[in-house]
TORKOLTI-303760 format. One record per residue (C-alpha): residue in three letters; x, y, z; residue number from 0. Coordinates in nm, 4 decimals. Example, Ala and Ser with C-alpha at 12.3 -4.5 7.8 and 13.67 -1.06 7.14 Angstrom:
["ALA", [1.2300, -0.4500, 0.7800], 0]
["SER", [1.3670, -0.1060, 0.7140], 1]
END
This chain:
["UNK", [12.3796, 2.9292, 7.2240], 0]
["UNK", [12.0904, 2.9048, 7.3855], 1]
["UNK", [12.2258, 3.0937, 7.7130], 2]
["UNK", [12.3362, 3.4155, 7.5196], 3]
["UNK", [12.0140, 3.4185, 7.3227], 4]
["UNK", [11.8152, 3.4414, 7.6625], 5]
["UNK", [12.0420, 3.6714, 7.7512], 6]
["UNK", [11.9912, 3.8905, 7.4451], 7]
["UNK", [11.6246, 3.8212, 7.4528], 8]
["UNK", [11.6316, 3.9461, 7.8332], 9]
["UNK", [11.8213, 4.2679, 7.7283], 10]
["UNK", [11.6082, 4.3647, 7.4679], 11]
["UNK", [11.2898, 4.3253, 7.7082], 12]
["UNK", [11.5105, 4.5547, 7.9482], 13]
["UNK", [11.5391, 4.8264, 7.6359], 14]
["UNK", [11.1895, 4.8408, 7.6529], 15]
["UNK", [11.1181, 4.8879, 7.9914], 16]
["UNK", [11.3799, 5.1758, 8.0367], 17]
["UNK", [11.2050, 5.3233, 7.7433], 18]
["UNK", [10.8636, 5.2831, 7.9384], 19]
["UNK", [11.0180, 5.4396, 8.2648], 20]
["UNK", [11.1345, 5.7324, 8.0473], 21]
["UNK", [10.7653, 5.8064, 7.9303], 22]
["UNK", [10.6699, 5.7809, 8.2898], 23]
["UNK", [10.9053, 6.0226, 8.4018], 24]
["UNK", [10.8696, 6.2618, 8.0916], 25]
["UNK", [10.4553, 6.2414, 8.1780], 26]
["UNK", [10.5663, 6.3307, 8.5515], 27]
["UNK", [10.7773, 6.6833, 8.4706], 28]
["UNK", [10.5858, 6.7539, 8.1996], 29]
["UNK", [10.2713, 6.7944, 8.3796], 30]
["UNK", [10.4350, 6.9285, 8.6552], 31]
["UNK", [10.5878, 7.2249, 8.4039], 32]
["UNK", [10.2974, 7.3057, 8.2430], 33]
["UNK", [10.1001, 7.5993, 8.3528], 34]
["UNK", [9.7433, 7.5754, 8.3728], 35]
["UNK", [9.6349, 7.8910, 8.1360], 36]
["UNK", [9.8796, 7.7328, 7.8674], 37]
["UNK", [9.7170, 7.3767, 7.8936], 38]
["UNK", [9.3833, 7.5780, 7.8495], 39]
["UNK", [9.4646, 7.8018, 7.5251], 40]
["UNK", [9.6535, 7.4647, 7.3984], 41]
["UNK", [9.2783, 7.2838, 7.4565], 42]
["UNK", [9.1113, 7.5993, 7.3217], 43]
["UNK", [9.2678, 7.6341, 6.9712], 44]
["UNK", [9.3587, 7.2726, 6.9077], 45]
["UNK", [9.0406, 7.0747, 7.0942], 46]
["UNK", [9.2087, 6.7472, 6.9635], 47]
["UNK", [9.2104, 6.4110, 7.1456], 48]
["UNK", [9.5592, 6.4763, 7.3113], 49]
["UNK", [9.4546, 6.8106, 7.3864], 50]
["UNK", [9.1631, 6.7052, 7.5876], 51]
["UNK", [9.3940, 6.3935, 7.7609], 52]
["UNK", [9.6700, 6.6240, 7.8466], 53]
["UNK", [9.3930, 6.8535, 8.0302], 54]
["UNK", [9.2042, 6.5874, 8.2109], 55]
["UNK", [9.5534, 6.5067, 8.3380], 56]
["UNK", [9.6212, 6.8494, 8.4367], 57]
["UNK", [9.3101, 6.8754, 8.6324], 58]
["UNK", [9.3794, 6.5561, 8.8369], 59]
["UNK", [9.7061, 6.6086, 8.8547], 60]
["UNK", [9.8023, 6.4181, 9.2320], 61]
["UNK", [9.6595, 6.0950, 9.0771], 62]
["UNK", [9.8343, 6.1592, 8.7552], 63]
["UNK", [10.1436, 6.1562, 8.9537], 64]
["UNK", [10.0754, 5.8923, 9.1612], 65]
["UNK", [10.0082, 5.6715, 8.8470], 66]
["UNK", [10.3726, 5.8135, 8.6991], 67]
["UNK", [10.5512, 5.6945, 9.0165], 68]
["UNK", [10.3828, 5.3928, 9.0295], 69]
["UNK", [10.4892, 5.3154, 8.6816], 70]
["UNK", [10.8373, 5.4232, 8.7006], 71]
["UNK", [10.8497, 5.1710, 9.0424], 72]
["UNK", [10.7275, 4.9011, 8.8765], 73]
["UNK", [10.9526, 4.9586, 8.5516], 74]
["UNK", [11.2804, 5.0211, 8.7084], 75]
["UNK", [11.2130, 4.7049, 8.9765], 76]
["UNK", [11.1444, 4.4467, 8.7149], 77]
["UNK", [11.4319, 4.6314, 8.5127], 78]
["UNK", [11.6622, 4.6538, 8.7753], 79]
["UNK", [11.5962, 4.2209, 8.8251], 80]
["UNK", [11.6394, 4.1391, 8.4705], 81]
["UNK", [11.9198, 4.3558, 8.3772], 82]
["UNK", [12.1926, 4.2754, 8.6004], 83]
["UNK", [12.1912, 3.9262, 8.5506], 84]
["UNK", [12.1712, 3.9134, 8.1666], 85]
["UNK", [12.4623, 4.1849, 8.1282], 86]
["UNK", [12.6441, 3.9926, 8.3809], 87]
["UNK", [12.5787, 3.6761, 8.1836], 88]
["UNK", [12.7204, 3.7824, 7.8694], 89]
["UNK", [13.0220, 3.9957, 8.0503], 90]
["UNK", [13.1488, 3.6735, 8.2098], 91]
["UNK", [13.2367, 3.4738, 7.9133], 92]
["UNK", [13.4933, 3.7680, 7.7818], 93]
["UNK", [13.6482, 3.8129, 8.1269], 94]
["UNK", [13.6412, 3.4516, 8.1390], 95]
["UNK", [13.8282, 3.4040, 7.8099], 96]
["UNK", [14.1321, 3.6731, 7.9033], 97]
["UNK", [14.1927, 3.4501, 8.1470], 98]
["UNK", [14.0387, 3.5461, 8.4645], 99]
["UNK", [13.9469, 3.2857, 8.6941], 100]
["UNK", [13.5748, 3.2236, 8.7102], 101]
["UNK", [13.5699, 3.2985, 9.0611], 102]
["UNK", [13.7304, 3.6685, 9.0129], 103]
["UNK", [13.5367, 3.7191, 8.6386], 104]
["UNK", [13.1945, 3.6429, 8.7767], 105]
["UNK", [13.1796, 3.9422, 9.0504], 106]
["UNK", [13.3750, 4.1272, 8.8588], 107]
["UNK", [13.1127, 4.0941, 8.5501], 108]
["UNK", [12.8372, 4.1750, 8.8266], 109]
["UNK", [12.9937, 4.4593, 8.9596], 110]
["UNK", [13.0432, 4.6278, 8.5619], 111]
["UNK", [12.6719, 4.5098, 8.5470], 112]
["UNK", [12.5350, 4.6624, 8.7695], 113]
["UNK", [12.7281, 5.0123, 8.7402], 114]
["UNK", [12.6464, 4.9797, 8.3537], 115]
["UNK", [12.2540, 4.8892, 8.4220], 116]
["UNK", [12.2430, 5.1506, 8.6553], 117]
["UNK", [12.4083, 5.4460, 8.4597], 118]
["UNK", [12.1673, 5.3051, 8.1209], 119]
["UNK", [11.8644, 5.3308, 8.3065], 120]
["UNK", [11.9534, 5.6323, 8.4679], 121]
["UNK", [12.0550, 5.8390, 8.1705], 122]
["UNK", [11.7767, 5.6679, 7.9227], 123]
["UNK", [11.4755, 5.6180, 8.1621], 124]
["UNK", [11.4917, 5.9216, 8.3469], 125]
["UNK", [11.7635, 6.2492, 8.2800], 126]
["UNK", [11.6754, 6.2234, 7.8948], 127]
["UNK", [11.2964, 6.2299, 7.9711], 128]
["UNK", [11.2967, 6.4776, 8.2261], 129]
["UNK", [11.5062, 6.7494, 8.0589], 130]
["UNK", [11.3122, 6.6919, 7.7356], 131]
["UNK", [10.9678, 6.7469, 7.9607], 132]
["UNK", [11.1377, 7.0213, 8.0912], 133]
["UNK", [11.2481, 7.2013, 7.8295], 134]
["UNK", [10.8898, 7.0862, 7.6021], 135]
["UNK", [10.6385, 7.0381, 7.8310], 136]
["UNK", [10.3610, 7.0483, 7.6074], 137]
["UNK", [10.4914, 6.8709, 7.2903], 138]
["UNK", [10.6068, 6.5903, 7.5845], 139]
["UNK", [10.2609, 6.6000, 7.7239], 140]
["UNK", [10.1031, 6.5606, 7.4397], 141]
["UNK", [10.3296, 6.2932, 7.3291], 142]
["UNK", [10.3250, 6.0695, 7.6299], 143]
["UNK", [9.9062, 6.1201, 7.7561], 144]
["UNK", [9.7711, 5.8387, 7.5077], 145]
["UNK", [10.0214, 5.6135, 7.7450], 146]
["UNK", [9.9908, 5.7414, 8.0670], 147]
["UNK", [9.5873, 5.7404, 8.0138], 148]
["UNK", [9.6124, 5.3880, 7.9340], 149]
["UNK", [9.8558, 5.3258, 8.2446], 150]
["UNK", [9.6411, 5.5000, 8.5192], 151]
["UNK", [9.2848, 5.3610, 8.3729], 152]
["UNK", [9.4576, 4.9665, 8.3610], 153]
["UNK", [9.6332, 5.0504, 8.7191], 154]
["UNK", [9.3700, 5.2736, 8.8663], 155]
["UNK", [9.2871, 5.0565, 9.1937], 156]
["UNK", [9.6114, 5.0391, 9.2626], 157]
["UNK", [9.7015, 5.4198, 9.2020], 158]
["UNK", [9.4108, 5.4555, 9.4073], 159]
["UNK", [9.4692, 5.2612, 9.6563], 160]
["UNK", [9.8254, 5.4055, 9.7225], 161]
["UNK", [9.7133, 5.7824, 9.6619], 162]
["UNK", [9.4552, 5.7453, 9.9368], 163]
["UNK", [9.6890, 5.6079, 10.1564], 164]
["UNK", [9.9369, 5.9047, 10.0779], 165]
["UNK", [9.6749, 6.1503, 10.0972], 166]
["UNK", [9.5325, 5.9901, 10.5089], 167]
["UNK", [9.9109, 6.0347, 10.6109], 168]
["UNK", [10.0050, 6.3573, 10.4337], 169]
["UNK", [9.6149, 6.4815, 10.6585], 170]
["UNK", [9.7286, 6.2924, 10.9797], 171]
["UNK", [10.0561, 6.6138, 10.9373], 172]
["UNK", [9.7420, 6.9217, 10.9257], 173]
["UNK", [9.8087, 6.9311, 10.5842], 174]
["UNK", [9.4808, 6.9551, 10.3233], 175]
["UNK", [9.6296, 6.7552, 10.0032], 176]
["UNK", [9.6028, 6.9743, 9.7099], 177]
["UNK", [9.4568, 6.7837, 9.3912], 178]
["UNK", [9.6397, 7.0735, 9.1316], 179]
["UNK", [9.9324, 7.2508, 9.1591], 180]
["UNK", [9.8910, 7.6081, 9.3045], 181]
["UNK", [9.8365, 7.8434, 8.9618], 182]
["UNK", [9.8500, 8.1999, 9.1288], 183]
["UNK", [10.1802, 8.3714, 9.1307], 184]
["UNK", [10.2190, 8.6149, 9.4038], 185]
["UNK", [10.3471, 8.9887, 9.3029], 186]
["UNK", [10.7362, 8.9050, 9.3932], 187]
["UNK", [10.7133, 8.6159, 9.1954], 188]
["UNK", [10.5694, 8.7528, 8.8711], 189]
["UNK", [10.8375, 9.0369, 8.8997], 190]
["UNK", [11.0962, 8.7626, 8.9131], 191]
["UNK", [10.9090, 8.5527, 8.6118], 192]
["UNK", [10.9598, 8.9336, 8.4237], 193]
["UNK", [11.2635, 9.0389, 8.5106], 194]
["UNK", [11.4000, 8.6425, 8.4071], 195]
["UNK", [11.2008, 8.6847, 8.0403], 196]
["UNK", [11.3609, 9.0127, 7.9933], 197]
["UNK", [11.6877, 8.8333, 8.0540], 198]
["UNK", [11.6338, 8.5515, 7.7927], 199]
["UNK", [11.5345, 8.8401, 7.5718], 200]
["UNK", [11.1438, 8.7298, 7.5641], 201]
["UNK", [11.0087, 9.0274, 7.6645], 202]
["UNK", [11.1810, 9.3497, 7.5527], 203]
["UNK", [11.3570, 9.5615, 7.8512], 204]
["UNK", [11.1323, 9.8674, 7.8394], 205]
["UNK", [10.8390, 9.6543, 7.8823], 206]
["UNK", [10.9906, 9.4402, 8.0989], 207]
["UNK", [11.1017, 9.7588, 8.3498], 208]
["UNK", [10.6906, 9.8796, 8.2924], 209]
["UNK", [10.5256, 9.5503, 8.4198], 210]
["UNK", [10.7942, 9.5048, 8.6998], 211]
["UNK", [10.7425, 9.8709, 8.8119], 212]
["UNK", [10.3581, 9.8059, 8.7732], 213]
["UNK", [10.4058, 9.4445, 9.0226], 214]
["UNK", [10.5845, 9.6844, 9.3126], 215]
["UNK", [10.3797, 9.9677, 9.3030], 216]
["UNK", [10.1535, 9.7669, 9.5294], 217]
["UNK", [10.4277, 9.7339, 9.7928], 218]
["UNK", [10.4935, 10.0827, 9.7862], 219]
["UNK", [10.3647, 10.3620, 10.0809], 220]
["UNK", [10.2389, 10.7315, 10.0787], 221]
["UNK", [10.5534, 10.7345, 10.3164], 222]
["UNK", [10.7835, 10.6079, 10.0672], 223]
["UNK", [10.6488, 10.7716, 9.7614], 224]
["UNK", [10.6017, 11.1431, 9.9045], 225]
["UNK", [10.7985, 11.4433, 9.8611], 226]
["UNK", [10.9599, 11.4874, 10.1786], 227]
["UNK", [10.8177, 11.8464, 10.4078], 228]
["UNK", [11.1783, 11.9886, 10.3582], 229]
["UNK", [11.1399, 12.0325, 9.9970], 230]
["UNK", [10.7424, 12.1177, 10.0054], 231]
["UNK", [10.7314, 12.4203, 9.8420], 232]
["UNK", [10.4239, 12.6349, 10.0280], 233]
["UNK", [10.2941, 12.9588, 10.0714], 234]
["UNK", [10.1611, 13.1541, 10.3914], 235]
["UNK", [9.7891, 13.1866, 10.3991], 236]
["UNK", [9.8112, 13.5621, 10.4040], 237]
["UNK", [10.0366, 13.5609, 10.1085], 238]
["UNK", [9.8795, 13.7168, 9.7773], 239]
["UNK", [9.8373, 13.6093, 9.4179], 240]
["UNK", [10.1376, 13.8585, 9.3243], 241]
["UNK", [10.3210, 13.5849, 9.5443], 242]
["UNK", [10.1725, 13.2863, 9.3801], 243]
["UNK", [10.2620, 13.3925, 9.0708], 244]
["UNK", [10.6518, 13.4950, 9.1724], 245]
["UNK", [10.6569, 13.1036, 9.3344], 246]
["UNK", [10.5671, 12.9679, 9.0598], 247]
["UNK", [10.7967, 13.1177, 8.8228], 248]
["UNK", [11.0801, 13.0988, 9.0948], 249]
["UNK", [10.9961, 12.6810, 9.1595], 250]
["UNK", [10.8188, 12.5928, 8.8428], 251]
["UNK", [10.6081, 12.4093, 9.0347], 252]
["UNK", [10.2156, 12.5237, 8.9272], 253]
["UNK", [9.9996, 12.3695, 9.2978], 254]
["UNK", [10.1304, 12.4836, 9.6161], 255]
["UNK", [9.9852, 12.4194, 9.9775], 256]
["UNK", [9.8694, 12.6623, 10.1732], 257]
["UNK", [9.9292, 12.7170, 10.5450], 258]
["UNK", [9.8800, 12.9677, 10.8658], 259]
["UNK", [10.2573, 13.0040, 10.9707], 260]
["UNK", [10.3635, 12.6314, 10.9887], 261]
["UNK", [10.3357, 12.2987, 10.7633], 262]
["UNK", [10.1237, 12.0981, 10.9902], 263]
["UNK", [9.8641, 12.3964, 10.9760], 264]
["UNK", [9.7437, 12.3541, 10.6555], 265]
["UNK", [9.4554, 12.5437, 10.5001], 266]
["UNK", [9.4563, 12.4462, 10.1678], 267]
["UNK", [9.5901, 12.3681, 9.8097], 268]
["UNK", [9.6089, 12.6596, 9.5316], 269]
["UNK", [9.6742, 12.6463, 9.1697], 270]
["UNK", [9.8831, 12.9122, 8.9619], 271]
["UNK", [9.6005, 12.9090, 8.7633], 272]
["UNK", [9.3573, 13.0222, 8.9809], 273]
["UNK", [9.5609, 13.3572, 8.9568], 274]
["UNK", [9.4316, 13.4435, 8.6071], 275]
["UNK", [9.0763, 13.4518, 8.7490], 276]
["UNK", [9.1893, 13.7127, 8.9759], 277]
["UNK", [9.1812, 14.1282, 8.7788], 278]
["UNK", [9.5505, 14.2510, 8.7508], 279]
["UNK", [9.4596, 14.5257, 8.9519], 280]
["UNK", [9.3233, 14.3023, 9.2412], 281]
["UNK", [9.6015, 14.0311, 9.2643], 282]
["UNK", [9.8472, 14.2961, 9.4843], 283]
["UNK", [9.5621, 14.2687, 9.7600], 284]
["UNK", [9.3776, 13.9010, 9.6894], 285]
["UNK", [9.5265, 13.6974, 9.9904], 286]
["UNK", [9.5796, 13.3054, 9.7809], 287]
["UNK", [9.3687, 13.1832, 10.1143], 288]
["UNK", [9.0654, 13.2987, 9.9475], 289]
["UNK", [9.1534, 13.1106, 9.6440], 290]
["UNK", [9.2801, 12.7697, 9.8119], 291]
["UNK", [9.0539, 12.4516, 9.8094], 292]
["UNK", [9.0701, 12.1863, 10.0729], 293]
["UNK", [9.3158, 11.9229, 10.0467], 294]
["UNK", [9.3211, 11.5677, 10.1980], 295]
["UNK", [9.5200, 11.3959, 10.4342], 296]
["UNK", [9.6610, 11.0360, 10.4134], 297]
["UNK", [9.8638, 10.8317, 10.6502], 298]
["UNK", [10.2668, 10.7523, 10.5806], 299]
["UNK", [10.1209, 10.3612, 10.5960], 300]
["UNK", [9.8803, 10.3958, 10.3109], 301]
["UNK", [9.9252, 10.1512, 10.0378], 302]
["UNK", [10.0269, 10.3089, 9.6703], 303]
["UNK", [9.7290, 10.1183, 9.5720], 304]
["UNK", [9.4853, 10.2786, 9.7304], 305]
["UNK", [9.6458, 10.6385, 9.7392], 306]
["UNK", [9.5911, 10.5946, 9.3790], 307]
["UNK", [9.2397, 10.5451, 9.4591], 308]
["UNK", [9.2158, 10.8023, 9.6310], 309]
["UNK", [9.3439, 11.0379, 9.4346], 310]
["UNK", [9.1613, 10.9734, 9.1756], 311]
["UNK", [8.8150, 10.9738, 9.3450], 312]
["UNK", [8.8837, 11.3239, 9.5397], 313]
["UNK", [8.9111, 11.5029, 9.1683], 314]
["UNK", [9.2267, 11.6709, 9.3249], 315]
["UNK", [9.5722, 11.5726, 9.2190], 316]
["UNK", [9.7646, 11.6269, 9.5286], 317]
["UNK", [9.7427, 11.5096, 9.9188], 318]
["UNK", [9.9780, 11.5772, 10.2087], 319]
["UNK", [10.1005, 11.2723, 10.3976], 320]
["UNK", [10.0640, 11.2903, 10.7906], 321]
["UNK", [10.2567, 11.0867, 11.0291], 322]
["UNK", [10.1395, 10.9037, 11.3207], 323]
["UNK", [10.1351, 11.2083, 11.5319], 324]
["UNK", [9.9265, 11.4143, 11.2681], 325]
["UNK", [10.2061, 11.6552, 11.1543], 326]
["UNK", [10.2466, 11.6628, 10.7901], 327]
["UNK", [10.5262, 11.4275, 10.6848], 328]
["UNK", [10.5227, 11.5342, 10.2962], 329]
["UNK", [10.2821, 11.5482, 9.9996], 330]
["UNK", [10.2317, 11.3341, 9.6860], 331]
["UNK", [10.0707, 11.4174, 9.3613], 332]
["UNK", [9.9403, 11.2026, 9.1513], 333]
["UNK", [10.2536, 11.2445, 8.8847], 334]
["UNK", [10.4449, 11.1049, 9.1497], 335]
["UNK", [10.2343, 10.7967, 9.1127], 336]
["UNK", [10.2553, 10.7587, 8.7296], 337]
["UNK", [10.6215, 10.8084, 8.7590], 338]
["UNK", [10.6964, 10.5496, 8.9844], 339]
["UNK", [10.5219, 10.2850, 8.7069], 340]
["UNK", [10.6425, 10.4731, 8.3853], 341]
["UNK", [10.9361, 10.6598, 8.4880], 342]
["UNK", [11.0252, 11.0399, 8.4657], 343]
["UNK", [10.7152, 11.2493, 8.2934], 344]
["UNK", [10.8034, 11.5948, 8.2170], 345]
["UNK", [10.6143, 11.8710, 7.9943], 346]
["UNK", [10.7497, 12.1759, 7.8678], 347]
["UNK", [10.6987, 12.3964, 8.1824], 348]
["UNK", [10.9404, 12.1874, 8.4190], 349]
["UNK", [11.2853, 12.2486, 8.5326], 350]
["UNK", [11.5253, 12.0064, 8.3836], 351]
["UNK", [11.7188, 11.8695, 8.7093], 352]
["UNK", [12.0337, 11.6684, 8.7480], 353]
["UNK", [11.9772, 11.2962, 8.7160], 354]
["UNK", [11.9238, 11.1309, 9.0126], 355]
["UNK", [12.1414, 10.8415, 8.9138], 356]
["UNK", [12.4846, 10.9261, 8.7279], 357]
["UNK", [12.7543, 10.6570, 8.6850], 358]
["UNK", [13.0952, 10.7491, 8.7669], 359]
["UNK", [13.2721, 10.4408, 8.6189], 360]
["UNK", [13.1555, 10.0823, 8.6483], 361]
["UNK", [13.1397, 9.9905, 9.0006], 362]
["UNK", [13.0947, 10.3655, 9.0969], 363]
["UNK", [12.7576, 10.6328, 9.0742], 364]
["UNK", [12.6803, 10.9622, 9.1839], 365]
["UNK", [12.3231, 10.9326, 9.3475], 366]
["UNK", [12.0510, 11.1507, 9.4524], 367]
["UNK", [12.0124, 11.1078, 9.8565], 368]
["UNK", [11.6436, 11.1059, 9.7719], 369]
["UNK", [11.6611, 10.7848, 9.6309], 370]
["UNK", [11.4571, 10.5032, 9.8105], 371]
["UNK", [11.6336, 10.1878, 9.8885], 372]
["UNK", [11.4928, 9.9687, 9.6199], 373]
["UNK", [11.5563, 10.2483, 9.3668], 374]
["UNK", [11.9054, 10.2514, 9.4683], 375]
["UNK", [11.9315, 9.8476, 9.3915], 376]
["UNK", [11.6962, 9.8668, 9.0714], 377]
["UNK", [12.0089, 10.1614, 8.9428], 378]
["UNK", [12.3016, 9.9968, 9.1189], 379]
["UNK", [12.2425, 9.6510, 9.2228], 380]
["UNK", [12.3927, 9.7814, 9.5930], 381]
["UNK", [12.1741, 9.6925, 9.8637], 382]
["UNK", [12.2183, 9.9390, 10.1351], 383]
["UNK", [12.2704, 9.7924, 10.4845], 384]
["UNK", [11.9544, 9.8052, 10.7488], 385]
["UNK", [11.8676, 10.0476, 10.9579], 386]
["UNK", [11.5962, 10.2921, 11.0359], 387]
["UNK", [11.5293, 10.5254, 10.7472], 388]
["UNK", [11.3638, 10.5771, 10.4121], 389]
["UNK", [11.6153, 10.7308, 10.1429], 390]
["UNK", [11.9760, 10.7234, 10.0971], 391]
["UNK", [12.0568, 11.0797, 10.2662], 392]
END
């Protein structure tokens, strides 16, 4: 009896190591899932001891891995060495007994061992842990740091040790090891993080469409965002307020540029409003030149961001887009900029227009050729194929 109870003894010794390699490996993802501002608010409104292990851990996070894979090493070799045998040990003595000749049962015991070891420890000491870090993070964290504090302060010249090593090679490459995982998202990637919460039904879609509108606004152009010239509405410079007035009950547009025969000879920006500071009798014979103020000129290249900016600083609503030669591209107002974070805006003086995106059936749409390629993939999902140009038509 003795050899089964060694045996026993042995696999029992081996349940505890697979459950130590399954803390190590929860410790590993869960640390590596966590975000930084969430292990900060967690430290801010608890402040317990676990709190404050879990952060420390955060903040040296390369060593706190280091210490996980040393620990799941060390487990899963001394498991690996004790396991095999013992399971083989007690398989032998069944095979044995059906009959099997000692010389077939005993590799065939070692080969079930080891496949059975193997698939135990695998499933126990490491897919378990990690899809419980994964999907908990926090509650794991918490859960494993007394352990893995214990582990790496016990084990630190040896963590040590092997993390400076790591680090000299990973140098000897050009690369500057990196003590914390990299916390900043970029734009593309927050839109993605939105548009995946939105999916999951964390964040709501209206909000969802407002922040990732907000994240590629930034990525956006005067170029892409203005009006094209061919639909600029203008008026000559020698035309009068009589014909400011018609335009803008003709257009319902209220701002209109003004110009000395052609578009890239603009003089100026006028107002309808303007006209009601002009005496009936006068407005047959006030040229809208005299009313006009300046407007400014941006390049197509001109981020939204700062178009925005400068919108806002000139006091006027309105700028006309040049291209690289100087000739006047198009214009963009600062509605155009709202809309493109919050959508369509319209008051109770415009014209309501077709919809720029109408579906036809389920796989087919009737689409404005003003549309800009992303807005045709945000309505559609198509992508349109490359080539050199701005809007669908």
């Amino acid at each position: 009896m003795t050899g089964p109870l060694i045996e026993v003894a042995t696999l029992l010794v081996v349940v505890a190591l697979t459950l130590t390699t399954a803390l190590f490996v929860a410790a590993e993802y869960a640390l590596t899932t966590l975000e930084r501002s969430q292990v900060d608010t967690h430290l801010a409104q608890v402040g317990d001891t676990r709190a404050r292990r879990v952060a420390r851990a955060h903040r040296s996070l390369s060593y706190q891995l280091s210490g996980a894979q040393v620990g799941i090493t060390l487990t899963t070799l001394v498991t690996g060495y004790l396991a095999e045998p013992a399971i083989s040990g007690l398989l032998t003595r069944p095979l044995t007994a059906t009959g099997l000749p000692a010389g077939v049962a005993d590799p065939v015991a070692a080969v079930l061992a080891l496949l059975l070891a193997t698939s135990l420890s695998m499933v126990f000491g490491e897919l378990v842990p990690k899809n419980l870090a994964i999907a908990r993070p926090l509650a794991t964290a918490r859960a494993v740091a007394g352990v893995q504090y214990r582990f790496t302060k016990a084990f630190g010249w040896l963590i040590r040790g092997l993390n400076g090593t790591a680090n000299w090679i990973v140098r000897r490459f050009g690369v500057r090891p990196a003590e914390e995982l990299r916390s900043a998202r970029s734009p593309r990637e927050l839109g993605s993080l939105v548009r995946s919460s939105a999916e999951h039904g964390t964040l709501d879609k209206s909000t969802a469409t407002l922040l990732d509108r907000s994240l590629r606004f930034g990525e956006l152009t005067a170029g892409e965002l203005m009006t094209p010239r061919v639909r600029i509405e203008a008026l000559r410079s020698d035309a009068t307020v009589l014909d400011l007035i018609d335009a803008a009950w003709r257009t319902g547009f209220s701002r209109f540029l003004v110009h000395d025969g052609d578009l890239d000879d603009v003089r100026g920006v006028v107002h309808v409003k303007q006209s009601f500071g002009v005496p009936v009798a006068q407005r047959a014979t006030t040229r809208v030149s005299a009313l006009s103020r300046p407007v400014q000129t941006v390049p197509e290249s001109l981020e939204a961001d700062a178009l925005l900016d400068r919108l806002r600083g000139s006091g006027l609503q309105i700028s006309i887009v040049v291209d690289e030669y100087g000739g006047t591209a198009g214009l963009v107002t600062l509605e155009d900029l709202i809309e493109e974070i919050v959508g369509d805006v319209r008051d109770e003086h415009d014209r309501r227009e077709a919809a720029p995106v109408r579906a036809l059936g389920t796989t087919s749409w009737m689409l404005s050729g003003l549309l800009r390629e992303d807005e045709v993939v945000e309505a559609t999902g198509f992508r349109m194929p490359d080539g050199d140009y701005e809007t669908l038509a």
